[in-house]
C-alpha positions as a Markdown table, in Angstrom:
| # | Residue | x | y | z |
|---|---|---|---|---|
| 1 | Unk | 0.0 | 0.0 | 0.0 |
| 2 | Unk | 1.1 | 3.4 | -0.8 |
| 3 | Unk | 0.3 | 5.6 | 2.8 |
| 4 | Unk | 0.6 | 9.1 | 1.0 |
| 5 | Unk | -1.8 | 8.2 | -1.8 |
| 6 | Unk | -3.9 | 5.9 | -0.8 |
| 7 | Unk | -4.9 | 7.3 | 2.5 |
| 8 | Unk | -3.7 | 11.0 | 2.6 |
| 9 | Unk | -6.7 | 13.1 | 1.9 |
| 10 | Unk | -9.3 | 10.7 | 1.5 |
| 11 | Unk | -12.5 | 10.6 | 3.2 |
| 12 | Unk | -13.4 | 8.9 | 6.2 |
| 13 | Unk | -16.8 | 7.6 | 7.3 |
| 14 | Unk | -17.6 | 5.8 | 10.4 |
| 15 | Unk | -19.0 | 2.4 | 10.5 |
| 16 | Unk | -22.3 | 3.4 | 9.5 |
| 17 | Unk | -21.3 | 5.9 | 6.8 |
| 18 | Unk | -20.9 | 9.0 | 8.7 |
| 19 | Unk | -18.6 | 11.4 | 7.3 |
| 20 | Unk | -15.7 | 12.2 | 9.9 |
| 21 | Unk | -13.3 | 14.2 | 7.4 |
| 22 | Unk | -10.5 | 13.5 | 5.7 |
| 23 | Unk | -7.0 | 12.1 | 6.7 |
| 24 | Unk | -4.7 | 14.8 | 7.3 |
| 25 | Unk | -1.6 | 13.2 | 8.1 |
| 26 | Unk | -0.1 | 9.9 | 9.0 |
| 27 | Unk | 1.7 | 9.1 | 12.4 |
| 28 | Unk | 4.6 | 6.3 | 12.1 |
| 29 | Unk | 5.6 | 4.6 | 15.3 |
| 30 | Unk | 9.5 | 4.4 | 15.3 |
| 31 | Unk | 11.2 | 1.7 | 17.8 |
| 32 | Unk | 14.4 | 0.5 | 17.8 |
| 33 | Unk | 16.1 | -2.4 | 16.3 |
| 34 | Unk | 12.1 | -3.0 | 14.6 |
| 35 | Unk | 10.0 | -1.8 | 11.5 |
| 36 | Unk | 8.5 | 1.6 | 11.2 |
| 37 | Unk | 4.9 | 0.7 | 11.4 |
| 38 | Unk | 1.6 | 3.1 | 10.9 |
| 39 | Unk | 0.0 | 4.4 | 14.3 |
| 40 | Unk | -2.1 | 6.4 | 13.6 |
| 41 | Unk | -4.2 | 8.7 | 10.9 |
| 42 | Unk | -5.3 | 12.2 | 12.3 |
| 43 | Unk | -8.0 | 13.8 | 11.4 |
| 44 | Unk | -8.4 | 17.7 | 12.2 |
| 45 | Unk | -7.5 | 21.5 | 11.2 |
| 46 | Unk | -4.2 | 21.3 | 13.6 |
| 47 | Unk | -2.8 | 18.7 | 11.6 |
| 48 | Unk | -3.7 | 20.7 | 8.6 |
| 49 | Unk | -1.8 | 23.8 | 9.9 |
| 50 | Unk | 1.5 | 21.7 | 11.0 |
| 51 | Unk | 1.6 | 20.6 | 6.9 |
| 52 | Unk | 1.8 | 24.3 | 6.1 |
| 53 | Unk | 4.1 | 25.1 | 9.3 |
| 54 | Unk | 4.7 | 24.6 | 12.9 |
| 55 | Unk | 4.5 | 28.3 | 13.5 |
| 56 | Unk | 1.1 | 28.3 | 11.8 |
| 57 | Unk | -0.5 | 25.8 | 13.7 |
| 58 | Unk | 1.1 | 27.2 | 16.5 |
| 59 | Unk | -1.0 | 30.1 | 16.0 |
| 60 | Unk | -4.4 | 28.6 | 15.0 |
| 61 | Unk | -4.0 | 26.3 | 18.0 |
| 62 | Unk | -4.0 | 29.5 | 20.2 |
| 63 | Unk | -7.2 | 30.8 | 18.2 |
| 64 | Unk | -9.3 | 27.6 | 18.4 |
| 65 | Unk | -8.3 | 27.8 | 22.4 |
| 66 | Unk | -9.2 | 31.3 | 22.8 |
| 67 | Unk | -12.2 | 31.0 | 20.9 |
| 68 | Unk | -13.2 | 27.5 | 21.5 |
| 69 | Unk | -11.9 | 26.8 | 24.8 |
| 70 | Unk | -9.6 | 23.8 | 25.8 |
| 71 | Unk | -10.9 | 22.0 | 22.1 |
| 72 | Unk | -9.1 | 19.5 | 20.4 |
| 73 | Unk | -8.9 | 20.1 | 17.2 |
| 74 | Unk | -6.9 | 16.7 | 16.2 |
| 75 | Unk | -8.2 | 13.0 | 16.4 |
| 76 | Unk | -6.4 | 10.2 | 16.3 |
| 77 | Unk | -7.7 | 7.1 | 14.6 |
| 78 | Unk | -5.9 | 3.8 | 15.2 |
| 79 | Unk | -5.1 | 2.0 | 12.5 |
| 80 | Unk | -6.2 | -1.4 | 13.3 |
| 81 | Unk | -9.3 | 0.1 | 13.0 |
| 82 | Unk | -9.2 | 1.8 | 9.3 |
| 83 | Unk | -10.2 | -0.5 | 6.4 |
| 84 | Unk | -9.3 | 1.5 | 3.1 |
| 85 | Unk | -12.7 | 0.6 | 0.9 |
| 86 | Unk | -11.9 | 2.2 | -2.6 |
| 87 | Unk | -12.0 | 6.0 | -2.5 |
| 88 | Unk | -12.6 | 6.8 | 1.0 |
| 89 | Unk | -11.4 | 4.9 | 4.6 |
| 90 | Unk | -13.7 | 3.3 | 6.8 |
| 91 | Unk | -13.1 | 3.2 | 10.7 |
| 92 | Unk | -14.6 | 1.2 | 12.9 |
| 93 | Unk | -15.4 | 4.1 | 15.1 |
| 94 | Unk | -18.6 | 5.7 | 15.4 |
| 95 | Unk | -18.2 | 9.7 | 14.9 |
| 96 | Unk | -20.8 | 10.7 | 17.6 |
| 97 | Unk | -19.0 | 9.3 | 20.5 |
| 98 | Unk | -15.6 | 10.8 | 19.2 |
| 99 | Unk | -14.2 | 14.3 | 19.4 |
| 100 | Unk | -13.4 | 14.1 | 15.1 |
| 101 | Unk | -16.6 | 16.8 | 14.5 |
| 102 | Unk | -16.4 | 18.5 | 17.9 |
| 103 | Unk | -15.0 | 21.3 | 16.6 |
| 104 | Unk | -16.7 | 21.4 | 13.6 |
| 105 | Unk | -19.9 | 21.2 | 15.0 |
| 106 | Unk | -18.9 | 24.8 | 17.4 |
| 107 | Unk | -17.9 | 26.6 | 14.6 |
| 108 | Unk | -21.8 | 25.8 | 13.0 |
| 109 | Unk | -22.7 | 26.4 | 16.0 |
| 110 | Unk | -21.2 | 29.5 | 17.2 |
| 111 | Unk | -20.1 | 30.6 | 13.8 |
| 112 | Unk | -21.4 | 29.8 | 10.9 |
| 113 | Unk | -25.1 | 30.1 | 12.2 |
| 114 | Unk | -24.4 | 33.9 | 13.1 |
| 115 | Unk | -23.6 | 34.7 | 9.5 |
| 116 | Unk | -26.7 | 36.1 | 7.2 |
| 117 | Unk | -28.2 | 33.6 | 4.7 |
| 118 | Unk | -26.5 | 30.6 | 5.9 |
């Protein structure tokens, strides 16, 4: 399997089809004297930031705080639990019951409802 392009960027849905996002990055566990192996995939606008630059996700992690309180804008999925299933990944997560849309659902909440027409 090919990590950066067949899981970078792709769409996630939960086990019932939910839409969770998209796979921002890729964690690889390093241990010594053994195989790198694939940890995690994160899902979130921090992770987004750092692929731009540390100093920029620096900065939008002190927005989301200020603004959002102590929200964390990054999720973790393991990777035992991804299936990739053509275009998109499934994990065997349900997106309710995890922080992946938390912040998502503030910013409709405390944003995006306050703006005219949407």
């Amino acid at each position: 399997m090919n990590l950066i392009r067949d899981c970078l960027d792709k769409q996630v849905v939960d086990r019932h089809g939910q839409n969770m996002g998209r796979v921002d990055g890729i964690v690889i566990q390093l241990e010594t004297g053994k195989q790198p192996r694939v940890a995690f995939v994160e899902l979130g606008v921090e992770t987004v930031a750092r692929r731009v630059s540390s100093s920029f996700e620096r900065l939008l992690k002190k927005l989301i705080r200020s603004q959002a309180g102590e929200q964390e804008a990054r999720y973790r999925i393991p990777w035992s639990k991804v299936i990739p299933a053509g275009i998109e990944l499934v994990a065997n997560v349900e997106a309710e019951k995890t922080p992946a849309l938390r912040l998502e659902l503030w910013l409709r909440r405390n944003v995006v409802s306050r703006i005219p027409g949407a």
